[in-house]
Each structure stands twice: as C-alpha cells, then as structure tokens.
Steps between C-alpha positions, in 0.01 A plus 500: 500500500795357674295201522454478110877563407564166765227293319492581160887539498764722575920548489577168722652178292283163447215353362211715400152387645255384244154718404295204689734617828458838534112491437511259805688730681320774394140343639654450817616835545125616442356241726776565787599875489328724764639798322284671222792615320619113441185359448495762210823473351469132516151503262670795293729207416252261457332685201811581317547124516189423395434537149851276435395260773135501472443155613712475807362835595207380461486182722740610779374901532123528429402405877731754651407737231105400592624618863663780429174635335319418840713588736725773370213760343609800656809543274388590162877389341504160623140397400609650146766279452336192669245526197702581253672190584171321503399622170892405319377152606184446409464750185613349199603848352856389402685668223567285213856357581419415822200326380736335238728398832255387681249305264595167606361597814125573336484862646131475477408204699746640769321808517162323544679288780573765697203657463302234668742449771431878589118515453456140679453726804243748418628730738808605282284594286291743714823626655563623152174699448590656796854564389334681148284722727843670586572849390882476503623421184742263549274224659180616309681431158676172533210387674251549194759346276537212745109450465486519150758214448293300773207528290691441150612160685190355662215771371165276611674418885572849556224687347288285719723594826427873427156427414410401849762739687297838657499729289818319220354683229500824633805544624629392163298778309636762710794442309369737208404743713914546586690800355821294402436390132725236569284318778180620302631314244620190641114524630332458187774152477394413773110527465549346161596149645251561764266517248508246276226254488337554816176669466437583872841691549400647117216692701629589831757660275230699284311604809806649623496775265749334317360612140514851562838503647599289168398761281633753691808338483426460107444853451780614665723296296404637171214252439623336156820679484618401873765260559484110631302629843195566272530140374524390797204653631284386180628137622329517828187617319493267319553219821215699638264520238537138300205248558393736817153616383440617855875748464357599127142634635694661780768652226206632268278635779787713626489664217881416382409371179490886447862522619628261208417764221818675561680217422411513129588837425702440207687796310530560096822421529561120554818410389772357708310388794725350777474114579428587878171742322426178285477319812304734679238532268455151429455433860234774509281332250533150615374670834203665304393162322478322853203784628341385110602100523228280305570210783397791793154536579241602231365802734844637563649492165205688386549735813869573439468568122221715539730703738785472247234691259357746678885644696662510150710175504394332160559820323827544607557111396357574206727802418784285572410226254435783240833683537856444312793379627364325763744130567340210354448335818367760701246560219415084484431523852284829494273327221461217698424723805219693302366170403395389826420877603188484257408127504186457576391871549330679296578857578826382484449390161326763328741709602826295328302492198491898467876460568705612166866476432693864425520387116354732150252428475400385849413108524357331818724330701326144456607552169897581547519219730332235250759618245755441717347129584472356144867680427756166526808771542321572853655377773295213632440559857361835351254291261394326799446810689295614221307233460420522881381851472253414208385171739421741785340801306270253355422276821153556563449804281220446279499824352943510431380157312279646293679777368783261416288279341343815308830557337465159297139618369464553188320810584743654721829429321683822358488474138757814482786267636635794652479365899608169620184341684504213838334228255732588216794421719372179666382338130885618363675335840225201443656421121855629506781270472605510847364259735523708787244744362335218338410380869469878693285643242250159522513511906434884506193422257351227676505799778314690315241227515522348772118462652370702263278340288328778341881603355587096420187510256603909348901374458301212234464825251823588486658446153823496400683570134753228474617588142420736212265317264382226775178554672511653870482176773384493818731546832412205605514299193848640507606399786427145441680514184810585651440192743502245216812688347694332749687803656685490833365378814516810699300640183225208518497513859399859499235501219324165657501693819323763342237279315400321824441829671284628202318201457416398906197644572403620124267271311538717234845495475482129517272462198737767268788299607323153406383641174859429338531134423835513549533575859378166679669315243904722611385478875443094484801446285696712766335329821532098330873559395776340753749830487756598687540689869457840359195396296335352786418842644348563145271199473377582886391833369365351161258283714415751694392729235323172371299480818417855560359423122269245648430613822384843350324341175138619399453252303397761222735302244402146424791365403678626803234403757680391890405175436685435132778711688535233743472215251790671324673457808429162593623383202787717409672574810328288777335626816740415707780635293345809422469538931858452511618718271233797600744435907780587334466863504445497918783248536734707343807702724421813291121505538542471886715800528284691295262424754657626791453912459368675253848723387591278174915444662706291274894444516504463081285557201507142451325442864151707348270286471199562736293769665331544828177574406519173247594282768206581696256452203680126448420456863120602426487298176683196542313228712146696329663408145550127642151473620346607181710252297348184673161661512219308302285672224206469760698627795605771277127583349397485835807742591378694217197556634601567821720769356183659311275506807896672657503710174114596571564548892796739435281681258225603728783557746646747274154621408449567851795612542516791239125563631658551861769720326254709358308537806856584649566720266144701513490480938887705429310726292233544707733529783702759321166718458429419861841666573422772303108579599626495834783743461300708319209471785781568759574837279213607444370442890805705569404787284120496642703462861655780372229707327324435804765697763508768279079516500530525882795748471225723279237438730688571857629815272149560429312488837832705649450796222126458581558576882716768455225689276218377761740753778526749232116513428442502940786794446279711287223379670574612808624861376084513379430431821680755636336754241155342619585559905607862419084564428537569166278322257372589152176671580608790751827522263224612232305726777815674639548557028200666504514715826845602326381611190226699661762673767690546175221717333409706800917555534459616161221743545687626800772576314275699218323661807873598644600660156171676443528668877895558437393689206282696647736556806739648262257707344412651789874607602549609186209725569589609839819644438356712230252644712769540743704723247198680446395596895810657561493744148090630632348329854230773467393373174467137598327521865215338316663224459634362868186302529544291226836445586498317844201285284778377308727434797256342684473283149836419474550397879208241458696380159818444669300369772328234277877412316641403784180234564572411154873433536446298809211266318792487245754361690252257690431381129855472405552271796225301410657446154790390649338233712289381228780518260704266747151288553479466149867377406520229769110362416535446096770559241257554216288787636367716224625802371829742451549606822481160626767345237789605699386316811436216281805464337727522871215258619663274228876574569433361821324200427819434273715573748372261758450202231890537442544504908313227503653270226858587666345365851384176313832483337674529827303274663529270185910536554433450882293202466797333227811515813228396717481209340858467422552501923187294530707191212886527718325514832319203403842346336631613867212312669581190316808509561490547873218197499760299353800629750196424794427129381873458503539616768224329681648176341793577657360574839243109415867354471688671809205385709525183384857452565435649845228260600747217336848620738213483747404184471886387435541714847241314679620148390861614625336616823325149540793350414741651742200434764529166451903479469503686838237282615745167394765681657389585820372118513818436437627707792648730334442852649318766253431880512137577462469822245289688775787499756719596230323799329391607867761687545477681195118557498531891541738538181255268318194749593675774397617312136137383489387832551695589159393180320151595574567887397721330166180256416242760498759686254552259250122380532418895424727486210335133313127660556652822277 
C-alpha cells in the first residue's frame, strides 16, 4: 500500500503523474516484484483503473495479466482481480454515461480488438477453462464472466477454440451443476453464447444432460411465474433446439415434451399478469412451436405433436385460448402455437374440432375464432393468427373440409337462425365492407378447397339470397360480380385467389364459370388495359384465372372452346402480352415473401396480399398456362386425347385401386375373425386342458378308492379264512344242530324221569315216617310187616343209586351244551332258533365292533400316509436344495482347481525364469545360491511342516467330497 499512496499520489508538493503513468508503473511492479503481496496490490490497482482507462489498460497490462494467470494460480485473490481486470477491458458492459464518455472511442470495436489479441494464442483460452473448473468463488466467477464477454466479442473464433479443447464443453456444463445461483446463472450466459449457431457444440451440450438440468432449473424457479433465470433457461433451449433435428429427436425421446405441460397451467384468475410472466410464457411457446416447425422434418413434426396429444399439452393450449383475461399477445401467440400443433395431423385435428368455447350455449372453437377473424375491431396480428389456425386445421384434412363446406349446403344450413355456423361466417367476412375480411374469409375458403375436387364441384350448389324479391344467385356467380364492381385491390386480390383455386383442377367449375358471358369479356378488359402499379398485381391474377379457364376447359361449351379462348387472346391482348402480364404475380416483392413460410406475417394490413399455399399453385400453373397458350388445336386434340387415354388409365387405377381396398378391407376382416377363432381355440383348448386334469384327478381318485376297497375285501376275506382254518364249515355246523336237538330231548326226558322218581322219593318218606309213628305206639302188631320194609329200603338205595348216574350224565350234558353253544356262536351268526338268538346277536356286536377298529386303523394309516408325504415333498425341497448347494459348490472347487493349476503354471514359468536369470548370472560371474544348499539346512522343519500340509490336505479334501 505504501507503494500505491507514492504512485497514485500522496501529501508531497508537485506535479501529479498522469493515468497513462501509473498504469506503466503499475505493469512493472507486476512484472518485477518477487513479493506476492505487491504483485497483488499492484493488479488490485490495475482493475480499479480499468474501467476509466480501459484502453491503456488494455495495451500495456493484458500480457502481465496473461502471466499472472499462469504463473501466479495458487493465490485465489490475485487471479480474481487479474480477470476482473481482463473482463473491464474487453466487456463492453459500460453503464450509460460512460458509454456516452467514451463513444468517440467506438466501445464495441475496442472490445472485439482485444478480444482477438487475447484468443490469438489459443492457450489463453484453455488456461481459462481451466480457471472455470475452480471451486473458489472468486476465480470461478469472474472467470465465467470473462468467457462470456470473449464469446459476445468474437463468438465463431472462440466457440471453435473450445470445440477442439478436451473436454471444453464439459467443464462448462458443470457450471449448472454448482450450488451458487449466481455462478449457475452466469452459466446459462455463458452456454447461451456458446450456443448460438453452432450445431456440433448444440449437441455435445444436449448429450450432457443439459435438458434435464434446464428444466430442473425451470421448475425450481416457478416455471411461468419464475423470474429472468427461467427466461434465461428457455433461451438456451431454444439455441439448443432451433434447426437441430438431431437435439429435437433427442428432446422428444427423453420424454421432456411431458415436462412442458406444467408450464401451461393457467389459473381462473388472469388478470394482472407481470411483464417478466408475459415473457416467460411467450418464450415457452415459441419453444413448443420449434419441436412442431413446418420447415423441420415431416417425420418429426408428426412425432412431436403426436406426443403433445397423447401427455396432455394441446389441451392445456387449448384451455388457454378458451379462457378470459388472458393478454392479447400471449393469446396471439398460443393460437398460432395450436396451429402448427395440429397441422397436418389428424388426431390432432379431430380433436380441436370437438374443442368448444365456455359460452351459452356452447359453440366450437373454430367458430369463436372465425368471428373474431372477419371482426375489423380485432386487433390484426390476432386476425392473422386466426387465419393461421383455420390454414392449419384444414391442411390436409379432408374430412375438417367437408364439414365446413357442409355448412354452405343448402341441406345442412340451420333454418332456425338460432346458431352461428363456419360457412355462415366465411360468406359474411367474404361480402362485408371491410377489405380485410373481404380477403381472410376468401383465403380461408379456398382452404376449404384446396385439392378437393369432390367439394370444388358441391360449393357450385350453394345459393345465396342477395335481396328480398330478387332470385337467389350462385356463390360463385357472386363472387365474380363483386370483381366487375370494381372494389379494392386487396378485395379483388382475395376473391381471384379464390376463383383460381376453385377452378384448377375442376372442369366443372370451369364450365359454370364460362357459362356467364360476362366473365371472359371483365377478365380481357382487365388483362388488355395499361393500369397502374397496384393494378398490375390484378391483371397477373386476371390472366391467370383466364388460363386456368383454358388449361382446364372441356370443351363442353362451344362458344368457349380452348381454341376460340386463345383466338380471343391473340387478338385482344396478344400472346406475348398476356405472358407478361400472367409474370407479374411471381415478380412481385409481396408474392415472394408469401412464399417463404407458410405463417401469413405482415408488418400492415396494407402488405396482405398473398398466401403460401397460392404461391405454390402459381409456381405449378404458371409456365403449364404458357405452354397451353401457344399450343395448336392439333397439339391440343392430340393432348386431349392423351389426357382421355390419362383419364381412362387413372380410372382403372382407381378401379383397381378401390378393388385392392376392398380386398384390404375383407383380408382385415378375415384377419379380425382369424384373431378371434384363434382366441377362442386357445380358450377352449385351455378348458379341454383343463377338463382334462380334472378327468385324471377323478380317475387317480378313482383307482386310489378302488385299492383301498380291494384291502378291505382281502380284510374280510381273510377273517373267512380264518373261520374256514378253525374246521368249521356249513355241513358239520348242521350235524353238531341236530346232535343238539336230540341231546336236548333226551335232557328233557331226563328231567321228566328226575321229577317222576323225586316224586316218588318223597312219597316214600312221607310214608316212612308214618309207619315210624306207628312201630313205636304197637311193634307186636306190625312184626308182619319188617319184611316188606327192608324191600323198600333196598328200593330206595337202588333209586338214589340210579340219581346220582343221572345227575352225573346231566352235568356231562350241560358241558356239552356249553361247548356246542360256544361251537355254534363262533361258526354262524344266523343259527336257528331262540336259544341260539342271543349268541347271534353278540356274534354281531362283534363283527361291528371290529369294522369300527378297523375303519379307525385305515383312518390312521390314511392320516399317517398324508405327513408321510408331507416329509417325503420338504425332504425332496431339502434334496434340491442341497443338489444346488453341491453343484455350487463343485463349481467352486472346478474354479479353485483351475486357479491352482494356473499359479502353477505362473510358478513354473517364474521357476524357469529365475533358472535362466541365475544361469545369465553365473555366466556372468556372478556368484549364486542354489535353493538345495539353502533349504538344506532347514530340511527337518520342512518335514515336519510337510507332515502338517499333508495332514491339512487330506482335511480340506475330506471336507469338498462332503
């Protein structure tokens, strides 16, 4: 600093240096000072000079500021204000009263001077991409603003610098990526000079993400509602995506055409947008009508609008051109952006004719916007806009031209009055007193017509009232009327532009339009007459309708044959006159901007004269038109019947060709039912697939019930067979009946035998006591009677004698029962009588009993044989998934070996390698260990380790076998 206060002045007495001075003194104090400290004061000083001494700085500092850069990178502060320095210089940024101060100088060729001195070595410039690539803030910052200017100056030079620097591009569009909005912004400056008109930087900069970070930035900004960064950003897109077809295919298959709907979210509320919204907005449709351009590529227009459809995009422009409040330009621009959304396609189309304004009672937007085109207090870029949208709903739209035309019909017009048709609008706009109408309403009708024959020969009905009382007159008879009124030229100009469209290709037409004598008689008057500039154009379009008359003529009238045509012109007009005045209309400045894009752009309302799709019939027409004129009647019979044998060629050709539609039409159809038998052949296979598993299912269900009854029968069976070993069968079960009923009866008698004796055994007590009572009263008197006594005793002892046989043959017989009884239960359940029933009915308790046993040991084993299978399905599951841990395994064990015999290999190259180094060495005299005198030493300690490799091996070998 002390050095500053003694060069730029201080306390001492004298002259003061001059500005010229201390910038000398200055540079030499950067190019001499060892210190940092003074090198950086010193360029401190230089840039607050600068912007007041910007061309002395300029041409004494910039090489030691250059060197600085170079040499001095490691401080961030001096490298700041070396290019901030740089960038006073060169920028032309000035505020205005310096610029005012300065202008003698011519700022901006000074800027450009300095530029080139610094890029003349290309190096400067990659020192400052390398600069940018800085995080610190002070160096990144000036830096970008430093490029910026550079490219402002000398754009081409530098652009091409970067271009072939490694990786230029990049570096730049990692300036987006940085946090600081300030640098981020600067950035988008930056890549907006970069940018411009150079395609190949265009898409190094798209295929570096730099859409998506765009809209990111977008979005974050508020989209529409964001503030001068978002316009910004819609800048560069627009740099990127102008004339680039190869940056627009790249843009539409990244699927951001989606990302643009946002954009267009417009509220109810539109009143008192801001200027920087306005801005915004109108940026964002510009960007939308370069994806839909007509002068891009047929194939991606179509792509992009089709994309515009299906993500929502037209609807939301459509929403915005139906709502209130909306600012007149941003709505002029937004029709013209729907116009070129749907020209051309067809979905696109359709779908802006079911459009219909908010309005009671509802009325299709074509409608509102032809009201607004034929209304003279419209503003008249608006009408133009209009008139665009009508251009492009109709370009190739057959069927949008035939329901306007259908409004004109006699048939179809609404005799109520209530609703305000298309056709109504376009005949009031065609006959009103304003010639701006006058001209838009015959330009949007020769749309309607435009190669469409078939409609050219239906308009011919239309019939219009011109006055109460008169009779109706044709349109076309109208509009030639009007012609010969003399109206104004912008009037004429439209109506004859209308009449040559109808008429060109419509013999028809022609012969209506011949039919009133007063028409060739107005258009050779005009054509012969030597008028003025303005009527020139006229005259050119006069003879022009006059030739399409010709060239189109049937010759169905006789008086207006092409040959008496011609006559008439020979003599009236001239040949070569009539030539000159049909070039007129191409030679004219008006006609040739027409020509240039299809978007009808004038500065005035004076300036409308021509449309684009006119101009290209004129092209089409013109030198055909001059053929035919100084054709002879044969070369024109001869072209006649050329033209019939055509006429007959394109017939069978369309023959054929509505045959081969028809056959197209019937091999769809029969397609179609293909498509259908075989779906319904795939079903119904997949139902007999189906009824077929479940057959199976019944059968395997079947054959398993049937084996489980098969054991059940062996079951019984076998319980049979046990009754059969046992010796029992049918025929000694009868015998043993019948020796049982017979030990029955003799049990029986037994028994009556057993009473009768028992009887008489009490009879014969009874009797004994009372002749015992009747001893003891007289023994003398009964003496007699001792004989006959011991009789009786004698009696009785054989009695008891024979009872206790008896009892004893009893009992025998009782246990006989018994065994038989037992014999009998076990050998039938059914045996005969009472006394067997009992026997018979536990005989059947049992039998129950065991079925039951047995149906709870099938169910058991039933249950048993389910969780055997359940075990049977997750050991398998286990199985499979130990197989799969095993081939992995093995892989793995394939792989180790491999990489094991590899490092062997690798070890045996190294060991034949080494041989032969030792070899070279001990050649060379060198002297060399062998490995066996080394490892002698150690041999035991290696037998022992081996000894545990050997043991360790087997181990791990054990372990990849389990």
């Amino acid at each position: 600093m002390n050095f500053l206060r003694g060069v730029m002045g201080g306390p001492s007495a004298g002259p003061q240096p001059s500005g010229a001075d201390t910038i000398q003194k200055l540079c030499d104090r950067v190019a001499s000072s060892t210190l940092l400290d003074d090198r950086r004061d010193a360029v401190r000083a230089l840039k607050s000079l600068s912007k007041k001494y910007r061309l002395e700085v300029g041409i004494q500092a910039m090489e030691h500021l250059i060197h600085v850069l170079r040499t001095d990178r490691s401080d961030s502060e001096i490298i700041g204000y070396a290019l901030d320095t740089l960038y006073n210089v060169i920028s032309n940024d000035l505020e205005e009263e310096e610029q005012e101060e300065n202008s003698a100088k011519q700022v901006d060729d000074l800027g450009s001077q300095f530029t080139e001195i610094f890029i003349k070595q290309q190096e400067n410039v990659t020192l400052l991409l390398t600069l940018v690539e800085e995080f610190d803030f002070h160096v990144r910052w000036p830096g970008v603003k430093l490029l910026t200017s550079l490219l402002k100056q000398q754009g081409p030079q530098v652009q091409q610098i970067i271009l072939v620097s490694p990786m230029g591009v990049s570096r730049l569009m990692d300036l987006l990526a940085d946090s600081r909005e300030v640098i981020r912004n600067d950035g988008v400056l930056l890549l907006q000079q970069l940018t411009k008109s150079n395609a190949a930087i265009q898409k190094i900069v798209a295929f570096e993400n730099a859409f998506e970070r765009l809209l990111d930035i977008i979005t974050e900004e508020g989209n529409s509602d964001g503030g001068i960064v978002v316009e910004d950003c819609l800048l560069l897109l627009q740099n990127l995506l102008k004339n680039n077809n190869s940056n627009q295919n790249f843009f539409k298959e990244g699927s951001y055409i989606q990302r643009m709907k946002p954009w267009f979210e417009v509220g109810d509320d539109n009143c008192g947008w801001s200027a920087q919204k306005v801005t915004n907005l109108h940026l964002m449709l510009q960007l939308v009508r370069v994806l839909v351009s007509p002068t891009n590529p047929p194939g991606a227009t179509s792509s992009c609008q089709k994309a515009m459809f299906h993500c929502g995009l037209l609807q939301q422009l459509c929403t915005i051109l139906m709502a209130t409040g909306v600012p007149a330009d941003i709505l002029t621009e937004t029709i013209n952006t729907v116009s070129e959304v749907i020209r051309g396609c067809q979905t696109n189309q359709d779908y802006f004719a079911s459009v219909n304004a908010p309005s009671n009672p509802p009325r299709p937007a074509i409608v509102v916007l032809l009201m607004s085109m034929v209304n003279e207090r419209q503003p008249f870029v608006l009408r133009c806009a209009v008139l665009y949208c009508f251009q492009c709903f109709l370009y190739k739209n057959q069927k949008g031209q035939g329901e306007i035309v259908s409004t004109l019909l006699p048939s179809t017009i609404d005799a109520t009055g209530n609703s305000v048709s298309a056709g109504q609008l376009l005949c009031g706009g065609l006959f009103s007193t304003d010639s701006l109408s006058n001209w838009c309403a015959a330009v949007a009708l020769a749309h309607a017509l435009q190669e469409n024959a078939t409609l050219k020969e239906q308009l011919l009905r239309v019939q219009l009232a011109t006055s109460i009382g008169n009779p109706p007159v044709s349109l076309l008879q109208q509009c030639t009327n009007i012609l010969s009124q003399g109206s104004k030229v912008q009037t004429r100009v439209g109506l004859l532009m209308l009449l040559c469209t109808w008429l060109s290709n419509c013999s028809i037409a022609v012969t209506h339009f011949l039919h009133n004598p007063a028409n060739v008689p107005f258009l050779t008057g005009q054509i012969a007459e030597n008028l003025g500039e303005e009527e020139q154009l006229v005259q050119g379009l006069c003879a022009l309708l006059l030739g399409i008359s010709i060239y189109y003529n049937d010759n169905s009238l006789e008086n207006y044959r092409k040959e008496k045509l011609k006559q008439l012109i020979e003599k009236r007009i001239g040949r070569e006159n009539f030539i000159e005045k049909l070039g007129f209309i191409s030679k004219h400045e008006l006609y040739s901007r027409a020509a240039q894009k299809p978007q009808p752009s004038f500065s005035s309302p004076d300036h409308v004269m021509f449309d684009h799709e006119f101009t290209k019939l004129v092209k089409e027409l013109e030198g055909v038109i001059s053929k035919a004129i100084y054709k002879s009647s044969e070369e024109d019979k001869k072209e006649e019947e050329v033209k019939k044998t055509l006429e007959q060629h394109d017939n069978i050709v369309t023959h054929y060709k509505k045959v081969i539609r028809e056959q197209d039409q019937e091999l769809e159809e029969l397609k179609q039912r293909i498509n259908t038998l075989t779906s319904q052949n795939e079903q119904l296979q997949a139902t007999v697939t189906q009824q077929v598993s479940q057959i199976q299912q019944h059968k395997d269900q079947y054959n398993l019930l049937k084996v489980q009854l098969g054991k059940d029968t062996q079951h019984h069976n076998s319980h049979g067979d046990t009754f059969q070993m046992n010796g029992i069968q049918t025929e000694e079960v009868s015998k043993l009946k019948e020796e049982l009923e017979e030990w029955k009866n003799k049990h029986e008698l037994l028994q009556g035998q057993l009473k009768e004796k028992d009887s008489v055994i009490e009879k014969l007590s009874s009797s004994q006591l009372e002749m015992g009572t009747t001893e003891q009263a007289s023994q003398i008197s009964k003496l007699g009677g001792l004989e006959h006594n011991n009789e009786l005793q004698k009696e009785l002892e054989m009695l008891r004698s024979q009872i206790q046989l008896q009892s004893v043959e009893i009992s025998k017989l009782q246990m006989e029962n018994q065994k038989l009884q037992v014999m009998n239960a076990t050998a039938d359940p059914l045996l005969g009588d009472s006394g067997a029933a009992a026997t018979s009915s536990e005989l059947e308790g049992r039998l129950e009993q065991e079925m039951k046993e047995l149906k709870s040991e099938v169910k058991a084993l039933s249950e048993e044989k389910e969780s055997l299978k359940q075990q049977l399905d997750s050991s398998s599951s286990t199985v499979a998934i130990l197989q799969d841990e095993k081939s992995k395994l093995q892989r793995e064990v394939a792989e180790s070996k491999k990489e094991q015999d590899d490092l062997l290999v690798l070890l045996a190259d190294q060991d034949q390698k080494i041989s032969a180094l030792k070899m070279k060495l001990k050649d060379l005299g060198v002297p060399v260990e062998d490995e066996d005198d080394t490892e002698s030493g150690d041999q035991g300690d290696e037998d022992e380790d081996g000894d545990e490799e050997e043991q360790d091996e087997t181990a791990a070998v054990c372990y990849h076998e389990n």
